[in-house]
Every structure is written in C-alpha cells, then in structure tokens.
ROTOR-845627 format. One record per residue (C-alpha): x, y, z; residue number from 1. Coordinates in nm, 4 decimals. Example, Ala and Ser with C-alpha at 12.3 -4.5 7.8 and 13.67 -1.06 7.14 Angstrom:
+----------+----------+----------+------+
:        X :        Y :        Z : resi :
+----------+----------+----------+------+
:   1.2300 :  -0.4500 :   0.7800 :    1 :
:   1.3670 :  -0.1060 :   0.7140 :    2 :
+----------+----------+----------+------+
//
This chain:
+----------+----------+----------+------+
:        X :        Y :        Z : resi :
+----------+----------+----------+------+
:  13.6124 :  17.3780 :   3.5297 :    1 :
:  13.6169 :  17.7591 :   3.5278 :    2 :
:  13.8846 :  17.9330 :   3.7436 :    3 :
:  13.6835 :  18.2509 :   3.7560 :    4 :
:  13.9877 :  18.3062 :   4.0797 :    5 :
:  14.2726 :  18.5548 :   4.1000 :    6 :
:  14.6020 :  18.6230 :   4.3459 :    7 :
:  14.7252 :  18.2492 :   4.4370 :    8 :
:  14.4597 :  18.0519 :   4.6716 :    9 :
:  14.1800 :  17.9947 :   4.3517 :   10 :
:  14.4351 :  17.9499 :   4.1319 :   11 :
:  14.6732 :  17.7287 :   4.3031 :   12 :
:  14.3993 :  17.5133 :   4.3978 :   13 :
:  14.2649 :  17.4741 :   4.0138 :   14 :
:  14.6189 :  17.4334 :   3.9215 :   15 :
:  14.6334 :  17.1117 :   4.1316 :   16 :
:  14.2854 :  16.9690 :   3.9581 :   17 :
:  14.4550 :  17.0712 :   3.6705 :   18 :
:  14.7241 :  16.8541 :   3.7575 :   19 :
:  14.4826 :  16.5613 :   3.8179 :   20 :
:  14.3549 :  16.5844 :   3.4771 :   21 :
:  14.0203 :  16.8372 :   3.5242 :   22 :
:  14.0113 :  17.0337 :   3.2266 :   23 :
:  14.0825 :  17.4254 :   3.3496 :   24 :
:  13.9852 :  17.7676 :   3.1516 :   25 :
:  14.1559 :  18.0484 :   3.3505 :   26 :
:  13.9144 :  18.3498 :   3.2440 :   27 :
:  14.0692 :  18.6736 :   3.3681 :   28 :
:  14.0266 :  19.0338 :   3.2588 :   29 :
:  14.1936 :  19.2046 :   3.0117 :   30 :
:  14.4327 :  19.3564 :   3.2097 :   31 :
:  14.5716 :  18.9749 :   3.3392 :   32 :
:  14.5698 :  18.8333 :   3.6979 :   33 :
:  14.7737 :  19.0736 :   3.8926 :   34 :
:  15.0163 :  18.8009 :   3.9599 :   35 :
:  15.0882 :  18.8164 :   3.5980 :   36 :
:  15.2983 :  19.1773 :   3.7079 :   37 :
:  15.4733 :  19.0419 :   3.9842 :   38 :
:  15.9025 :  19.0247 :   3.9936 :   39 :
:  16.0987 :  18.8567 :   3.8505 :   40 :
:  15.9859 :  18.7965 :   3.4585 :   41 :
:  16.1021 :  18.7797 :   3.1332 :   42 :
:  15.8693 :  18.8987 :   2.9293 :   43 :
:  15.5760 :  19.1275 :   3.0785 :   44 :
:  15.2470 :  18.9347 :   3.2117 :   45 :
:  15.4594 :  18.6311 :   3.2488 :   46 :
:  15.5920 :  18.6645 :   3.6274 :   47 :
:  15.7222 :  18.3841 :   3.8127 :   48 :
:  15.4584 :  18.3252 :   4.0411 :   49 :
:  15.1748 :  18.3329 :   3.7728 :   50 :
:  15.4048 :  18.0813 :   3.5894 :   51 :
:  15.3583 :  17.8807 :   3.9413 :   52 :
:  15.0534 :  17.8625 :   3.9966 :   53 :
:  14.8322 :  17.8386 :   3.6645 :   54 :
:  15.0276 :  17.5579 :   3.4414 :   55 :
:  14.7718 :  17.3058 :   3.2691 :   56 :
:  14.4874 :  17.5973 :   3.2152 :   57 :
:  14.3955 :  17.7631 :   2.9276 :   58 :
:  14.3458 :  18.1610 :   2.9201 :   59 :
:  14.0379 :  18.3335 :   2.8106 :   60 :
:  14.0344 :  18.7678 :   2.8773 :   61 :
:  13.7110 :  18.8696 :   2.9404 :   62 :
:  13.5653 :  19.2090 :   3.0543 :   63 :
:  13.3276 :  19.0546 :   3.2214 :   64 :
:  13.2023 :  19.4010 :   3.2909 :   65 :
:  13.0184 :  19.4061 :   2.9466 :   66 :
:  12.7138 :  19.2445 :   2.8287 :   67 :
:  12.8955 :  19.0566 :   2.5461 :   68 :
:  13.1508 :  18.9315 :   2.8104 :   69 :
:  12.8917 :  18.7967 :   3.0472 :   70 :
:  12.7250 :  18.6286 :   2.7896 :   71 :
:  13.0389 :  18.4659 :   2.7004 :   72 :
:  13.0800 :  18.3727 :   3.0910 :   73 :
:  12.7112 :  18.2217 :   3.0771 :   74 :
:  12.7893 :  18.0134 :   2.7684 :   75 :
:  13.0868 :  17.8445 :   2.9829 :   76 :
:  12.8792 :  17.7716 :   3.2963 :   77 :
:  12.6370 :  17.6283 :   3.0496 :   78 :
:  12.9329 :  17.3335 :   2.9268 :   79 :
:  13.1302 :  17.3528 :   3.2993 :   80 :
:  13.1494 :  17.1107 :   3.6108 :   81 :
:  13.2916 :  17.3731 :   3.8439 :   82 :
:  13.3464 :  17.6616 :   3.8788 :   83 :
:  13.5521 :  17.8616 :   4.1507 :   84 :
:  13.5925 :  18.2013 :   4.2700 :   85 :
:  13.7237 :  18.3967 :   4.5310 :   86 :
:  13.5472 :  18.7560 :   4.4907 :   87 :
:  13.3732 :  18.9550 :   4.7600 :   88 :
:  12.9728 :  18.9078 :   4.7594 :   89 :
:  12.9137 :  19.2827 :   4.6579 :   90 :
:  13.1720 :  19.1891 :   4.3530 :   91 :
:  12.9684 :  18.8722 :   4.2408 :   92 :
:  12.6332 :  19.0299 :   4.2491 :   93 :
:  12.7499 :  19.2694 :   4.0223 :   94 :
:  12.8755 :  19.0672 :   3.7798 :   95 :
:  12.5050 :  18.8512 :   3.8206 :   96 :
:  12.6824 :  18.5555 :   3.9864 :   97 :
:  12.5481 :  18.5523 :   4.3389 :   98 :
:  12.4991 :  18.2151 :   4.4414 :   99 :
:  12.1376 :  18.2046 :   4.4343 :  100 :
:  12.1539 :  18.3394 :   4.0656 :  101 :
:  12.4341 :  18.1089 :   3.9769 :  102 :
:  12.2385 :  17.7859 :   4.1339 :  103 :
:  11.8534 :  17.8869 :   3.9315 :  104 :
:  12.0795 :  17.9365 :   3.5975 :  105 :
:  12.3096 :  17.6568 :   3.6056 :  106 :
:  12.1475 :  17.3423 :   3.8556 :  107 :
:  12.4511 :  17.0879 :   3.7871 :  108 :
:  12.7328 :  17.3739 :   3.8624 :  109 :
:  12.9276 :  17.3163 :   4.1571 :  110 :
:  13.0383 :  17.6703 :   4.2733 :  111 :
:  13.3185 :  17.6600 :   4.4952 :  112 :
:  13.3560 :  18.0103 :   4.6418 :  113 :
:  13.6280 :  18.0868 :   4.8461 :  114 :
:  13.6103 :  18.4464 :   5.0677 :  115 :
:  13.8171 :  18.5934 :   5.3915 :  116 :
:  13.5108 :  18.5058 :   5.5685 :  117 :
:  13.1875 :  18.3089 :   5.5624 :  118 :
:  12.9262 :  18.4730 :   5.4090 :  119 :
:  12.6458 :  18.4926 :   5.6798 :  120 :
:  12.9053 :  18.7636 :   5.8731 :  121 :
:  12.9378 :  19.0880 :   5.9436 :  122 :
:  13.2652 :  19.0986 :   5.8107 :  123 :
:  13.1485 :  18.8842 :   5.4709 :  124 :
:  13.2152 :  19.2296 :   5.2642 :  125 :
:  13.5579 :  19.2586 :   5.4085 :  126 :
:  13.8693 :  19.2443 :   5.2109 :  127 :
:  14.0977 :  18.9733 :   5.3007 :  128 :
:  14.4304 :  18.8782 :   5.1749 :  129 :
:  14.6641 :  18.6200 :   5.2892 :  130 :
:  14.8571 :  18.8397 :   5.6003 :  131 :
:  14.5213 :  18.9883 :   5.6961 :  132 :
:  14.3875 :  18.6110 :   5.7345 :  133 :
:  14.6832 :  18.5001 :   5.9334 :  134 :
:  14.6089 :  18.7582 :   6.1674 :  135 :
:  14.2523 :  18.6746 :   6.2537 :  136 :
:  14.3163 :  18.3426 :   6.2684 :  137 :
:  14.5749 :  18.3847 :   6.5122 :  138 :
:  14.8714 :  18.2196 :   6.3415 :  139 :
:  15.0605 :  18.6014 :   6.4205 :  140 :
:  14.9730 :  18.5841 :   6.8031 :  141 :
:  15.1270 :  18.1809 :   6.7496 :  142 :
:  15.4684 :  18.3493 :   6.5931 :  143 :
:  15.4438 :  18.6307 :   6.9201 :  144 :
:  15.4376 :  18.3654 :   7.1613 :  145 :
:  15.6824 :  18.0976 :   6.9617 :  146 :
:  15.9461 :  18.4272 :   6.8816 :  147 :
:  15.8778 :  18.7364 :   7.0716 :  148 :
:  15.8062 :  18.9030 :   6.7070 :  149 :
:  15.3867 :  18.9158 :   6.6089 :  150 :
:  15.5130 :  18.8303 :   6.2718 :  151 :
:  15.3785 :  18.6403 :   5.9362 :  152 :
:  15.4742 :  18.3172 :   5.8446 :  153 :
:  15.7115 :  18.3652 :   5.5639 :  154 :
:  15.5520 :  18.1671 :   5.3009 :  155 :
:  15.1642 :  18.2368 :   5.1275 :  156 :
:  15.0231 :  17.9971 :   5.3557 :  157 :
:  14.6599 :  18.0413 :   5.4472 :  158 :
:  14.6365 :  18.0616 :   5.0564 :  159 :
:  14.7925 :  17.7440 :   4.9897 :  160 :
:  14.6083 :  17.6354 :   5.3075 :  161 :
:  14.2916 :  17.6968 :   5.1973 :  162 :
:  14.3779 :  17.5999 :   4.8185 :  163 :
:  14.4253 :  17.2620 :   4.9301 :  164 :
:  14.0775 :  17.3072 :   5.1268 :  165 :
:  13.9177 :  17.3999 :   4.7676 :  166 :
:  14.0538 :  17.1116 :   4.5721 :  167 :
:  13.9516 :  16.8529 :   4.7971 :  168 :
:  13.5933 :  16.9865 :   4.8608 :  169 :
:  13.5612 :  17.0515 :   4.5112 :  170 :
:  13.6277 :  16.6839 :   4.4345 :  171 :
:  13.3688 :  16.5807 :   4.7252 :  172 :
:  13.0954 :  16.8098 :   4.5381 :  173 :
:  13.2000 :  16.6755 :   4.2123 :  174 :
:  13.1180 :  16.3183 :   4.3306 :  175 :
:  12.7957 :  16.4284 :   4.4577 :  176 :
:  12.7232 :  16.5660 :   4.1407 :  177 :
:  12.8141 :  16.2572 :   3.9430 :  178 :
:  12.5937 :  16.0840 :   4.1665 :  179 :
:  12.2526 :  16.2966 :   4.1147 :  180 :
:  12.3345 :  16.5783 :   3.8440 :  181 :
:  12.2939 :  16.7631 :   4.1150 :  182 :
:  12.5172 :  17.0744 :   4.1910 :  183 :
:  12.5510 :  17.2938 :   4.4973 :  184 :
:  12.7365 :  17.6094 :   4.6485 :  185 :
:  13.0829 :  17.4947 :   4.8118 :  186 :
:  13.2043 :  17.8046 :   5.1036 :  187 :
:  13.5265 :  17.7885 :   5.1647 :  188 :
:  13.6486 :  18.0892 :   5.4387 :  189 :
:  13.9940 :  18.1492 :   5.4667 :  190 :
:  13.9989 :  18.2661 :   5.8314 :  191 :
:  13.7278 :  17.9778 :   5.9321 :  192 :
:  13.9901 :  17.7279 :   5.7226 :  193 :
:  14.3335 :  17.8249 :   5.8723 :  194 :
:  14.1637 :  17.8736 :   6.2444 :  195 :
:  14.0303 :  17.5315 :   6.2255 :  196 :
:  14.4531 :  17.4381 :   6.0934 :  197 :
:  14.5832 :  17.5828 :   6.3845 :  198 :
:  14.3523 :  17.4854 :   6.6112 :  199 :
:  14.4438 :  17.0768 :   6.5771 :  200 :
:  14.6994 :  17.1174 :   6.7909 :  201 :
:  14.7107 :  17.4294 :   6.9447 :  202 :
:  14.3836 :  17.4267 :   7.1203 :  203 :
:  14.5253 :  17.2269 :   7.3651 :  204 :
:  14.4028 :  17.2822 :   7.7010 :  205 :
:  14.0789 :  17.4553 :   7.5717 :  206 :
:  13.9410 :  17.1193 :   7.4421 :  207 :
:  13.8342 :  17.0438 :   7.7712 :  208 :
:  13.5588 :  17.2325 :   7.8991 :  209 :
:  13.6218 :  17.4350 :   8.1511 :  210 :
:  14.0017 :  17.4378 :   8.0084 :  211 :
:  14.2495 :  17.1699 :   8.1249 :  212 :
:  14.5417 :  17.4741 :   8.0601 :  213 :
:  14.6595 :  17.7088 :   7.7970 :  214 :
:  14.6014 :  17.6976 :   7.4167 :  215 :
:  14.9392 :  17.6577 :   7.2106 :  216 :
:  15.0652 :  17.3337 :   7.1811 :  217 :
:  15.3756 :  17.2890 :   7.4154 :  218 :
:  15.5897 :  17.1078 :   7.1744 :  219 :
:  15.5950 :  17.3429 :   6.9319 :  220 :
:  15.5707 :  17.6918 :   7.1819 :  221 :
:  15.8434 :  17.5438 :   7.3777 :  222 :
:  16.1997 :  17.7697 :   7.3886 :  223 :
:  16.4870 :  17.6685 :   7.1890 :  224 :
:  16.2142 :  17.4649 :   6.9176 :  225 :
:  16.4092 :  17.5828 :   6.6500 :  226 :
:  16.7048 :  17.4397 :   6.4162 :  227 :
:  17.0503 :  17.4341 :   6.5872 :  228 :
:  17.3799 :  17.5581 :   6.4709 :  229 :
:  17.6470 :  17.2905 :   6.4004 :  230 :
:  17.9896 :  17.3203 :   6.3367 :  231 :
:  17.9522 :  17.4380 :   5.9714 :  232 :
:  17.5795 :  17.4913 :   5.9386 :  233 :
:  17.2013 :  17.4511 :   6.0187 :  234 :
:  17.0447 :  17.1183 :   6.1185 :  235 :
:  16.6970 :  16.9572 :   6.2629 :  236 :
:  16.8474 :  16.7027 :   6.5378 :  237 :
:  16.5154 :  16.5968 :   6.6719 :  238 :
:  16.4904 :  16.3092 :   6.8886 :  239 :
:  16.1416 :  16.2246 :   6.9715 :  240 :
:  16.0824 :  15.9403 :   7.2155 :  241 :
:  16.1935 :  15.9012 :   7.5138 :  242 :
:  16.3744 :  15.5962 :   7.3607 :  243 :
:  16.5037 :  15.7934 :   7.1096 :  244 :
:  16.6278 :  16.0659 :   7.3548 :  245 :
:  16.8240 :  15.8304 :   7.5323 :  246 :
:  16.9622 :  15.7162 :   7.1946 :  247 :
:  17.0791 :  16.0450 :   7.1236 :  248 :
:  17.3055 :  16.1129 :   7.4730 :  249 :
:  17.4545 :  15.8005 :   7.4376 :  250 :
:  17.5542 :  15.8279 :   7.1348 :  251 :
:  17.6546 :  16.2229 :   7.1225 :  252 :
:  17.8811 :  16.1110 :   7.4639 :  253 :
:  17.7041 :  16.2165 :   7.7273 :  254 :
:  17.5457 :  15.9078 :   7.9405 :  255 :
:  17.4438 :  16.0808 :   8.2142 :  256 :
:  17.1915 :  16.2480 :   8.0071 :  257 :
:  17.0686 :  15.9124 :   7.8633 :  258 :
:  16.8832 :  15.8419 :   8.2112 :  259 :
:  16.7615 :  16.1919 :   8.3187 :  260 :
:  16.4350 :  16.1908 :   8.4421 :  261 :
:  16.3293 :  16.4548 :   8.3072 :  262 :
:  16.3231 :  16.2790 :   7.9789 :  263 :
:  16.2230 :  15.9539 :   8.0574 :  264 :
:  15.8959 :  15.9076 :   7.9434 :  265 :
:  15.6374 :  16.1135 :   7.7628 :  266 :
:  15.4434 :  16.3267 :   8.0331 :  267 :
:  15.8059 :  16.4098 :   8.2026 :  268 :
:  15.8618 :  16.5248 :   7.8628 :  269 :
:  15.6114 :  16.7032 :   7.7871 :  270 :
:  15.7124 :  16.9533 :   8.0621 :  271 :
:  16.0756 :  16.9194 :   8.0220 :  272 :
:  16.0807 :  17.0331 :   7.5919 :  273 :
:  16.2931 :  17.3542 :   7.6606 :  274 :
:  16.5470 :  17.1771 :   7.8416 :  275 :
:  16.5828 :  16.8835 :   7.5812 :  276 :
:  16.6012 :  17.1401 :   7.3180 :  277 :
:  16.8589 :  17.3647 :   7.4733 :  278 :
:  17.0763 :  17.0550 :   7.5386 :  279 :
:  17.0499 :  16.9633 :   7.1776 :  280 :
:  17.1701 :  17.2848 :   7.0990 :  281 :
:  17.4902 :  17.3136 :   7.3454 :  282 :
:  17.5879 :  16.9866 :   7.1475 :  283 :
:  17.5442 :  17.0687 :   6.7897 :  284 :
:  17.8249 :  17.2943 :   6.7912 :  285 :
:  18.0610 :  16.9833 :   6.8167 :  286 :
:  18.0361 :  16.8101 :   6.5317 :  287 :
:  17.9914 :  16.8863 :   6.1517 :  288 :
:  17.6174 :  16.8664 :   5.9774 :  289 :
:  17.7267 :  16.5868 :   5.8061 :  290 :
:  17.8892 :  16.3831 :   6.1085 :  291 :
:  17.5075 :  16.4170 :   6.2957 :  292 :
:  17.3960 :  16.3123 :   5.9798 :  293 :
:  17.6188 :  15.9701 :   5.9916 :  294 :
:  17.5369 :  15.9477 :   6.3527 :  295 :
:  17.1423 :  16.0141 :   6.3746 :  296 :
:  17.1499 :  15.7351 :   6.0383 :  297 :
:  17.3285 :  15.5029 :   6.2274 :  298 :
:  17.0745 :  15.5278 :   6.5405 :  299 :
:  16.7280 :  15.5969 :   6.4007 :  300 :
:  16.6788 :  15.9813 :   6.5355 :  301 :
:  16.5433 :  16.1790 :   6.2893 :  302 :
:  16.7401 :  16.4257 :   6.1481 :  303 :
:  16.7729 :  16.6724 :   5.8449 :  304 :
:  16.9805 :  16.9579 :   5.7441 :  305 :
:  16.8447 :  17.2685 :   5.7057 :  306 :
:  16.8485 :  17.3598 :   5.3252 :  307 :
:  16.8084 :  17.6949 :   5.1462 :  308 :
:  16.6182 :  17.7456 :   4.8496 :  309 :
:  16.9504 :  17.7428 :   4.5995 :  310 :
:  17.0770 :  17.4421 :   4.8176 :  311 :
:  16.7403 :  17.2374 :   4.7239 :  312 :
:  16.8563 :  17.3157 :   4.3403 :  313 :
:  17.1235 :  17.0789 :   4.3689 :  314 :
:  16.9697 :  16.7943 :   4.6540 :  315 :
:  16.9705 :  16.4458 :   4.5307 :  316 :
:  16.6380 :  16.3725 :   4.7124 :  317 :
:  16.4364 :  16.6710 :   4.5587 :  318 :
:  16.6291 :  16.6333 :   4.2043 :  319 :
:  16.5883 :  16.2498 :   4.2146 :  320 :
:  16.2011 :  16.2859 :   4.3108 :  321 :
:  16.0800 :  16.5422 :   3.9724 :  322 :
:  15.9724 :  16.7783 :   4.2386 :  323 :
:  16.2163 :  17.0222 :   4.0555 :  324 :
:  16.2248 :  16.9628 :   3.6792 :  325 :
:  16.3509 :  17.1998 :   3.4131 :  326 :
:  16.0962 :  17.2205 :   3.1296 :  327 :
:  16.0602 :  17.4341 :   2.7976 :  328 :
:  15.7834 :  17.7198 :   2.7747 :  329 :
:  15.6632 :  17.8433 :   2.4477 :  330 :
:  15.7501 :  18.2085 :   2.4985 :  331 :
:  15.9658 :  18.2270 :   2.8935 :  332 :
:  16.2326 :  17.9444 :   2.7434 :  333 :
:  16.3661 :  17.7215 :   2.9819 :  334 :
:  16.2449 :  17.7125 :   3.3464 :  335 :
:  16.1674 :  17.5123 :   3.6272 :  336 :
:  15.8231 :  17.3704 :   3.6872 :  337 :
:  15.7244 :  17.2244 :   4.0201 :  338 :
:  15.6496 :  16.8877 :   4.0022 :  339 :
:  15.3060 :  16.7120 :   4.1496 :  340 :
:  15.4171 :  16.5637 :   4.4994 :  341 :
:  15.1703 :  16.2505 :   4.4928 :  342 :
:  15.2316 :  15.9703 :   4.2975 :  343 :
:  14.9564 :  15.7837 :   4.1327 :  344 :
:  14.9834 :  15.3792 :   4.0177 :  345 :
:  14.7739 :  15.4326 :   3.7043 :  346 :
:  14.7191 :  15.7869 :   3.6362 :  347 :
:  15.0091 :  16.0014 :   3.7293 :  348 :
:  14.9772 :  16.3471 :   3.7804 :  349 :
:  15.1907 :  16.6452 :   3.6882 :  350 :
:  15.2674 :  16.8851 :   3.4075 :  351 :
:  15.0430 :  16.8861 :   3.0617 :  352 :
:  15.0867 :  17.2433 :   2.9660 :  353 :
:  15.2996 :  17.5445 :   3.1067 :  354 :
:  15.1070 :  17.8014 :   3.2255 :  355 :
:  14.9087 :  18.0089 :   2.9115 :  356 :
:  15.0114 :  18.3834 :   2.8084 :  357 :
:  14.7296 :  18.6492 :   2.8519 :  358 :
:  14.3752 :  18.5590 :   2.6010 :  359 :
:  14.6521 :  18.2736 :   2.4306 :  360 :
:  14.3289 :  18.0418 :   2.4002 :  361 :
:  14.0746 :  18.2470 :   2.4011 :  362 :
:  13.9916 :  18.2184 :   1.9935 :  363 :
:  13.9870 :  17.8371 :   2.0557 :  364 :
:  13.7514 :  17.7930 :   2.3801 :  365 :
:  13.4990 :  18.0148 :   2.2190 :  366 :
:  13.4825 :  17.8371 :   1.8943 :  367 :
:  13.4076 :  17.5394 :   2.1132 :  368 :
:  13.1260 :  17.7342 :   2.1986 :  369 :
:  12.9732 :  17.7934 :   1.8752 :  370 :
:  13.1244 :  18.1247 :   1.7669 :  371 :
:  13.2479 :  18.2179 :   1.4364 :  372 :
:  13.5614 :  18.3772 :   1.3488 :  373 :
:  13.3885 :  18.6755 :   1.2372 :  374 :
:  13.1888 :  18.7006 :   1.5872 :  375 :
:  13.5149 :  18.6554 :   1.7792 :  376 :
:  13.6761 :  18.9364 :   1.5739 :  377 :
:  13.3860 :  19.1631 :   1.6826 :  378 :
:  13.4590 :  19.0583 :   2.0362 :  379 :
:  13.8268 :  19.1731 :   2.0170 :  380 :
:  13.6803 :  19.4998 :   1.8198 :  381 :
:  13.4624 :  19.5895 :   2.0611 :  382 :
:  13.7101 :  19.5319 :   2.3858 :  383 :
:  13.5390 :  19.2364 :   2.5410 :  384 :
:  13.7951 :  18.9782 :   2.4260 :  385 :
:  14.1991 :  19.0765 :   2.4660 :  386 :
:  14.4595 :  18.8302 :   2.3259 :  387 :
+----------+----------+----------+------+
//
C-alpha cells in the first residue's frame, strides 16, 4: 500500500496495517512530512511523533510536482493494493490523481481518501485539521456544556478517530477487491466520522422524532463526572449499578446511603448522576488511592487511579502488557515504541521496522520497479528523488 498521507490521521492509520503485516511505502516530498520537524528530536527530521506514527513503512521522497516524480508515483499504483491520501480535491487534481483519473488508470486500486469533509460539499475545498474538525463536529460545544470552557479535547483525536475509520474500511475494500479484482474510491470525512462518534450517545433525546429531550448524554454531561481527589491523589471510583451503588455506601460507611432512592434503580438514576457523583467525591478525601483500591477489589466496583504519562512508565499492567517497550533505532538509539494493543492467536501484530529516515529506501523500492542505478542517480541529479 501507498501512504501518499501526511500530519497523523493517514499515517497513523497505515501505520496500524503496517502493523498487521500490509506492506507500506511512505512517499513524501523532499522536504519530509511536517511531523518529521516537530519537538522533541534527536537528530533533525526524526521528531517524536513522526517516530510514532510511521514505524513498519519504508520512505520514498518524491517531488511529485515533476514529471519524472509522477511517473515514479504511476509506476507504484501500477504494483499497489491501496493507496491512501488525505489531500484537498484542488491538491489531487493537480497532481493528476482525482478519483476519476486514479480509478480509469489503475481499476484494482483501492483509494482510500480521507478529507475534512465529503467531497460533494460546499466546504469539500476547505482546509481541515484536527481542532477545526472537533469544532464542527461539535465535540467543543460537548467540552462547553461538560466544563464551562468551549475547549479541545487534549489528545489528536478526530485524527486517530478517523485513522481507525481508514484502516478498517480499507480492509473491507481490500476484501472486495480480493473477491472481484475489483477496486473502488473509499471517502472517509473527518467531520462526517467524528459527528457520527459523538453522536452514539449523545444524540440522546433527538433519536426520537419529534425529540424525547436534549442531545448530550446525561451520564457523561452530568456535574461532578470527573475523577475525585483522595487523600494523596487522583482516582476513578465509579460505581455503576444500582447494585453496585449500594455496594459502595456500605462499604465506604455510610448505610443510609446504601438505600436512597434516588439511586435505587436505573431510571432514578439516570436523573439523580450529579448527586451520586458529588457524594463520591465528599468521600474520596477519606481514604488513600490505594485503600479505595483494596476496597473497590474486595467489592467488585470498578475503580482505577488516575495515572500520568511518567506514572504509566513504571505501571505493572502497561509494562507487563508490551504496550510500552524500549527498542533500538538505527540512527535515534534507544526509544520507546508503542506496542500493537490487539493480540492475535496466530499472527501477532506489532513492530517489524522503526519508523524510516527521510528517502532511506527510496534506491531500493525503485529498483523493484525496474530502474537502474544509473537512472536513479539521474533522479537524485535532477531533484526528483532526495535521500
């Protein structure tokens, strides 16, 4: 497969066929993917997140601007499965791979592109990045209502959202394809993608037509849904059943909670989450993170401490699991490479090759194709091939 992708959502999602075992050739201009420049590194064009999210590829640098790199770009399509990108339509028509063009040159090529919106819009032209998403999808009007603050979630997520969105449709197409050599166009909107995420839950009342109530799910909108300070940190104490509730204020000491009825069964509940949650809260404060450890173990409420980045370093559940590994690269030294979370029988998953330097393949992949050493040197002469 071609990752033809930049930023993280094309890329992440390649990485994690990559991971599976599809074969990936990262082709990217000379210049690198920008998140090649992005802090911390070690060595230029090697940040971390580039290191994160394009392991088991190989790198080809094209300037795909010339005639000598698109013909390079039309011998790949010619040998690929898939290929994915995640450019504006104006940008792929000028580089001659609209879909149409793409589908009468190559028939079998799955082309998964991925855009801030679908295609047939207004907006299909618009530039979209991962904040810009979360707004029009209304994830920021979720945090305004959940926190008084119209803020972003603080992680990359309707990229990672939709990345998981590309791999899996990808893999549908590619079984298609297996099926009848046929290939087809894959969209894959980002706003369209993380709308439809949100919307699982938090259309709520507006499922019903005319609307049975408000959108926003009133589990997770409730007040005080939010970890709770205990006597010498951060925990979730979240019991979730009634049963479980009742479970809880016995065993925290306070029985006369146990039978409130504002908790005793799932439709009181529902309307009664702030109060639940404030009273969890109030109670924290009395006992270590550890001792509501022992004492949600010891009575089936689920629980967890709340752990910070540097604190996950050192967990025995995320060290014991591979999740976190420390690896050698060829030119950063020693680093840490996330592991693959799902764990396959008979063909495990994970870490083949750290993620390439700049053009480090690029002499290889096109002598697959048929070029000679000389012809490759007049690539790099003539600025359509960096390495």
């Amino acid at each position: 497969m071609i990752d033809l992708a930049s930023v993280v959502m094309g890329p992440y999602a390649c990485q994690i066929l990559g991971d599976m075992g599809a074969e990936v050739i990262k082709v990217e201009p000379p210049t690198g993917d920008m998140t090649r420049r992005t802090m911390p590194q070690r060595h230029p064009g090697m940040g971390a997140l580039a290191l994160n999210v394009n392991r088991n590829k190989r790198s080809l640098a094209l300037d795909l601007k010339t005639d000598g790199g698109r013909a390079v770009l039309d011998d790949l399509l010619g040998t690929a499965d898939v290929l994915v990108t995640n450019m504006r339509p104006g940008a792929l028509a000028r580089l001659g791979l609209a879909p149409d063009a793409v589908s009468q040159r190559f028939p079998r090529l799955v082309h998964v592109r991925a855009q801030g919106f679908r295609s047939d819009s207004e907006l299909a032209d618009r530039a979209a990045y991962d904040e810009i998403v979360q707004a029009s999808s209304g994830m920021v009007d979720l945090m305004r209502r959940a926190t008084g603050t119209p803020s972003y979630a603080p992680t990359i997520l309707a990229d990672k959202v939709c990345a998981l969105t590309i791999a899996y449709s990808t893999l549908a197409a590619v079984i298609h394809q297996r099926a009848t050599g046929e290939g087809q166009l894959v969209e894959v909107p980002m706003t369209d993608t993380l709308l439809a995420f949100n919307l699982v839950e938090h259309l709520s009342g507006h499922t019903f037509v005319p609307a049975e109530g408000p959108t926003g799910f009133n589990r997770s909108m409730a007040e005080k849904h939010e970890a709770v300070a205990t006597a010498d940190g951060w925990a979730c104490i979240l019991p979730y059943t009634p049963a479980n509730i009742a479970d809880f204020f016995r065993a925290a000491g306070r029985e006369d909670l146990a039978t409130d009825e504002r908790f005793a069964g799932s439709e009181a509940l529902s309307r009664h989450q702030p109060e639940l949650y404030a009273l969890i809260g109030e109670l924290a404060p009395s006992r270590t993170t550890a001792e509501w450890g022992e004492l949600c173990a010891d009575h089936s409420i689920p629980f967890a401490p709340v752990l910070s980045g540097d604190d996950a370093e050192d967990d025995p559940y995320v060290t014991g699991g591979g999740i976190l590994a420390e690896a050698d690269h060829p030119t950063e030294g020693r680093y840490r490479s996330i592991g693959f979370p799902v764990r396959f029988a008979g063909t495990p998953a994970g870490l083949r090759r750290p993620a390439p330097q700049l053009g480090a393949d690029g002499a290889d992949v096109l002598r697959e194709l048929g070029r000679t050493d000389a012809q490759i040197e007049e690539l790099v002469e003539a600025g359509v091939l960096a390495r």
